[in-house]
N, C-alpha and C positions, 0 to 999 in steps of 0.2 A: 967409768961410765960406759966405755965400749963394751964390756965382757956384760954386761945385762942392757944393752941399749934396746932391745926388742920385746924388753919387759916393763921396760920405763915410759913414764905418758908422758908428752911434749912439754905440758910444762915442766916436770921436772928436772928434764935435760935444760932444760933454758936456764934453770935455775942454777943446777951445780955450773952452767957457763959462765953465768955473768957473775956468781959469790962463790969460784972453787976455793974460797980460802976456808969461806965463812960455814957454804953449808955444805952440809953432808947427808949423807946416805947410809946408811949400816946396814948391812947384808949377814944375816946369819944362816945357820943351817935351817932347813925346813925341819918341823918334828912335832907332832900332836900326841898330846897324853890327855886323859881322859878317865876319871875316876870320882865315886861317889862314896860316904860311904852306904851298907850295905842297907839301910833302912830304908833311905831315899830309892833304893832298887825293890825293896817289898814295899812300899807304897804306892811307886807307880805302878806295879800289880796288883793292887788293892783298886788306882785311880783307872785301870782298862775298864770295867765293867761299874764304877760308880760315877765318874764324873760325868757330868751335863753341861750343856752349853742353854742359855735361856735367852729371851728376847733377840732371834735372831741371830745370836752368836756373843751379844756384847757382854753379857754378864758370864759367868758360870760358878757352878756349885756344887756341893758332896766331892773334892779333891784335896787333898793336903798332903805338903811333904814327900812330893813327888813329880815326874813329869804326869799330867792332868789327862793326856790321851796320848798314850803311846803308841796308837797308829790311827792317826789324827782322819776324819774321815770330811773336812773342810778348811775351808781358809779359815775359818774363826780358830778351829782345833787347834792347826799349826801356828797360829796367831798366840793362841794363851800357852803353846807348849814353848815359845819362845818367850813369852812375858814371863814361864814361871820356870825357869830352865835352873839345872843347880849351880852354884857358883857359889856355895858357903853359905853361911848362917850371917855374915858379917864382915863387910867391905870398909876402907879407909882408903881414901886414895886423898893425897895432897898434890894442888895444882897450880899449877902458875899460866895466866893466858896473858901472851904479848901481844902486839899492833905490831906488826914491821913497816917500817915508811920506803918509799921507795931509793932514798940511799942506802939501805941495807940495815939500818938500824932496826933496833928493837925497844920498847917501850912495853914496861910491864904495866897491863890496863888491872889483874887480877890477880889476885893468892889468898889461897884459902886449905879448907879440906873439907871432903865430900865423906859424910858419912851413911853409910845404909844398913841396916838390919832386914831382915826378909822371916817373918814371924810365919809366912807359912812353912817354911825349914825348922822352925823351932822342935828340936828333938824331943821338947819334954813335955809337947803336948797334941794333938791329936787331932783328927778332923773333926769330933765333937765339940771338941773346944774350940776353936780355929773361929776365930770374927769375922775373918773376909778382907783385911789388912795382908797384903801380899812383901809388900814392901816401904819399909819408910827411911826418909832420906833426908839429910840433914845436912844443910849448906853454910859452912860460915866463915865469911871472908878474912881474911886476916892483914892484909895488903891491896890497897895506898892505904897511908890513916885515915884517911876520911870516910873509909867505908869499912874499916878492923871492929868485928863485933857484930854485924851485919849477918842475919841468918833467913834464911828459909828452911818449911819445914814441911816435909809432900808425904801425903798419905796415898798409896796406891791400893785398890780394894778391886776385891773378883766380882762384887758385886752391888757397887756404886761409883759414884764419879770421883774423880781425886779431890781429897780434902787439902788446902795450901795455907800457911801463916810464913808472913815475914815483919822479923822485928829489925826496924831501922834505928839507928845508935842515936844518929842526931835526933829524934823525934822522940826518944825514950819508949818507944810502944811499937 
């Protein structure tokens, strides 16, 4: 903890003090990579001179399969070039959320897996085709049993409000 203490915020330190058994810290190298592949880079030179921002920033439109304004001339720009940033066609992440109590235990409240697809990255279709679904995400719990089965289902769009279903196990619906 001393060889990065000027890096670490107070609680942290308090934390490796009073649980140095339990908790930890992992320090790696620093190292950024950074790579698309090449179509995502001729789309967002397609998205310089076609994409729109509408109603003030909140919608926008004529973009796909690429960053949306690559030199974002507002906060809305910079806003949807982070909403639609590339990161694959297709995410899976599995997650476990604990409760720690304050004797230092851990209690698992969650476990599931997060799935998302991002249909405006779809390589096999184009911004004709493109419905305005940017992202969709699919939540389903798998852990404690009382809630294994348990889904949510989030539609994100460039130009409307998010669409949500969630089907609860116990309620059959």
């Amino acid at each position: 903890m001393a060889q990065y203490s000027d890096r670490l915020s107070e609680g942290v330190k308090a934390l490796l003090s009073k649980y140095p058994d339990s908790f930890r810290l992992d320090v790696y190298p620093t190292h950024r990579t950074a790579a698309a592949p090449q179509w995502v880079y001729d789309n967002t030179l397609k998205n310089a001179t076609r994409a729109k921002t509408k109603d003030g920033g909140v919608w926008m439109e004529a973009a796909y399969g690429g960053i949306p304004f690559p030199i974002p001339q507002d906060g809305f720009e910079a806003m949807w070039n982070h909403k639609l940033a590339w990161v694959g066609t297709t995410t899976v992440t599995y997650y476990q959320n604990f409760v720690g109590l304050p004797d230092g235990k851990r209690v698992l409240a969650a476990q599931g897996i997060n799935r998302v697809q991002f249909p405006y990255y779809d390589p096999s279709k184009s911004a004709d085709s493109f419905t305005g679904v940017y992202k969709q995400l699919r939540v389903t719990q798998t852990n404690p049993p009382y809630k294994a089965g348990e889904t949510f289902l989030l539609l994100d769009a460039v130009d409307r409000s998010r669409q949500a279903w969630q089907y609860l196990v116990g309620q059959r619906r």
